[in-house]
C-alpha positions as CSV (number, residue, x, y, z in Angstrom):
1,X,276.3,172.3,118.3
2,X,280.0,171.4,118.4
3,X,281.1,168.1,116.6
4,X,283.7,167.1,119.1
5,X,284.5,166.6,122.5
6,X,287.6,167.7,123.7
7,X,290.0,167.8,127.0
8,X,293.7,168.7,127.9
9,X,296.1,166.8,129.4
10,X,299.4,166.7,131.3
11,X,300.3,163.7,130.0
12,X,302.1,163.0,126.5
13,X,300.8,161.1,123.3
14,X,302.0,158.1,124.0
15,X,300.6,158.1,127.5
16,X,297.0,158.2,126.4
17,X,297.2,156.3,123.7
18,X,298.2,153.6,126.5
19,X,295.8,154.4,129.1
20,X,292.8,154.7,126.2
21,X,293.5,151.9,124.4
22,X,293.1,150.1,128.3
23,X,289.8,151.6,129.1
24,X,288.6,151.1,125.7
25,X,288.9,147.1,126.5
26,X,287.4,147.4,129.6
27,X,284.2,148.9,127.9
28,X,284.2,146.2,125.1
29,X,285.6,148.4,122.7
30,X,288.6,147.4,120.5
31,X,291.1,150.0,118.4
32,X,290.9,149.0,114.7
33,X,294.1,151.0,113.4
34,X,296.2,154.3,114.9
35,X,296.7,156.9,112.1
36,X,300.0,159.0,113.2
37,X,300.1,161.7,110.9
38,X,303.4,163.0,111.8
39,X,305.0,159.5,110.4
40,X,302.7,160.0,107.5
41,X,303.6,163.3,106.7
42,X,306.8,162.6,106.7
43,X,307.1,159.4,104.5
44,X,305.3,162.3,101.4
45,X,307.8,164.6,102.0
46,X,305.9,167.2,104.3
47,X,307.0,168.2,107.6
48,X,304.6,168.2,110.6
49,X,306.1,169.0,113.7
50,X,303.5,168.3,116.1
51,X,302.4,164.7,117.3
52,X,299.1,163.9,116.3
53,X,297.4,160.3,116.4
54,X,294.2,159.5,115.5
55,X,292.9,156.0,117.0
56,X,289.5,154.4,115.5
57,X,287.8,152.5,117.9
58,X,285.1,150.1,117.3
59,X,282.4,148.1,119.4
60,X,281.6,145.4,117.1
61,X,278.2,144.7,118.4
62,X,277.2,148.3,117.7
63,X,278.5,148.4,114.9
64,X,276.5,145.2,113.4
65,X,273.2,146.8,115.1
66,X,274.0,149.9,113.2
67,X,275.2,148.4,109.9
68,X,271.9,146.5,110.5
69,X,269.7,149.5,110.6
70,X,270.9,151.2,107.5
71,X,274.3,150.1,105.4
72,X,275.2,153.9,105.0
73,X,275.9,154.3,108.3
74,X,279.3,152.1,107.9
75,X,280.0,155.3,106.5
76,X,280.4,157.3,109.5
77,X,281.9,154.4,111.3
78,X,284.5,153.7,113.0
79,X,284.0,156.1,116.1
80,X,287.8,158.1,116.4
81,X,289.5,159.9,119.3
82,X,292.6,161.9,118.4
83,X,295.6,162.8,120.9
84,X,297.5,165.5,119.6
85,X,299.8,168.5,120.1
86,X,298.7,172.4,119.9
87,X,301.0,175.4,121.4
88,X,302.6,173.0,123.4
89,X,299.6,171.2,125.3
90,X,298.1,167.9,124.7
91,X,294.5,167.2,124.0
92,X,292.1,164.2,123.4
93,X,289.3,164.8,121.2
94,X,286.3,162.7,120.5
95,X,284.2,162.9,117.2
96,X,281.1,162.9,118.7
97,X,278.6,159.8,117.9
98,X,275.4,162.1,118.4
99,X,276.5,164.7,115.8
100,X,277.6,162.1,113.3
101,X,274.8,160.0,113.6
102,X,272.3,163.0,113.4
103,X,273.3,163.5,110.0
104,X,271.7,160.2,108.9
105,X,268.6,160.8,110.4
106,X,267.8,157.7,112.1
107,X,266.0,158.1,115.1
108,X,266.7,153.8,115.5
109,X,270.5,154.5,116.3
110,X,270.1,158.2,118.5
111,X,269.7,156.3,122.0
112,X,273.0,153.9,120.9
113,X,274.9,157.3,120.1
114,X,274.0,158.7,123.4
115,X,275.1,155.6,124.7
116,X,278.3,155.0,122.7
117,X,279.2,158.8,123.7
118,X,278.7,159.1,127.5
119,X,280.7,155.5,127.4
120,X,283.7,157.3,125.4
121,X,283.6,160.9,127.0
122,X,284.4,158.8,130.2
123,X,287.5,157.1,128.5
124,X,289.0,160.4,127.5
125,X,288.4,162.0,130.4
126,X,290.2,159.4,132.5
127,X,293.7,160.1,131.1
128,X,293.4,163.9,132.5
């Protein structure tokens, strides 16, 4: 069992961040923070030469049920998709909800990490 979900893409970084940061809104889902790690790398002095961003994304009613169920869980939370660089190609990956969430054990929150999933393997699957 794989932890992640991931596609290539023609397009660059900056392109799906746009376009799944749009489809994210559309699905009630907002984008809490984007990590570049590039531009953090490079403000501690250590070069990184390919783009990589990390987005966290968030569905605040989710989260609430979820927090609800068991306060741990904020732990594994907030969902993340990372656009990045690798031999010259560009990828979205997803950290996949299901695998995360199987680690706490609680059978309550498997049918909302299915959910959550399918709903964000379409988003990164758009920007192809």
């Amino acid at each position: 069992m794989t932890f992640n979900y991931t596609v290539k893409t023609q397009k660059n970084i900056d392109e799906v961040i746009e376009e799944i940061t749009s489809k994210l809104s559309e699905i009630k889902f907002g984008v809490l923070g984007t990590l570049n790690f590039k531009e953090i790398f490079a403000k501690k002095g250590i070069d990184y030469p390919h783009e990589y961003k990390l987005l966290e994304v968030c569905n605040p009613q989710a989260a609430k049920q979820a927090l609800d169920s068991d306060p741990n869980i904020g732990l594994l939370l907030p969902c993340t998709i990372a656009a990045y660089e690798k031999d010259g190609q560009n990828f979205i990956s997803l950290a996949k909800p299901t695998t995360l969430l199987a680690v706490a054990s609680n059978t309550e929150l498997e049918s909302m990490g299915k959910e959550i999933e399918a709903k964000l393997i379409e988003v990164i699957e758009n920007p192809k």
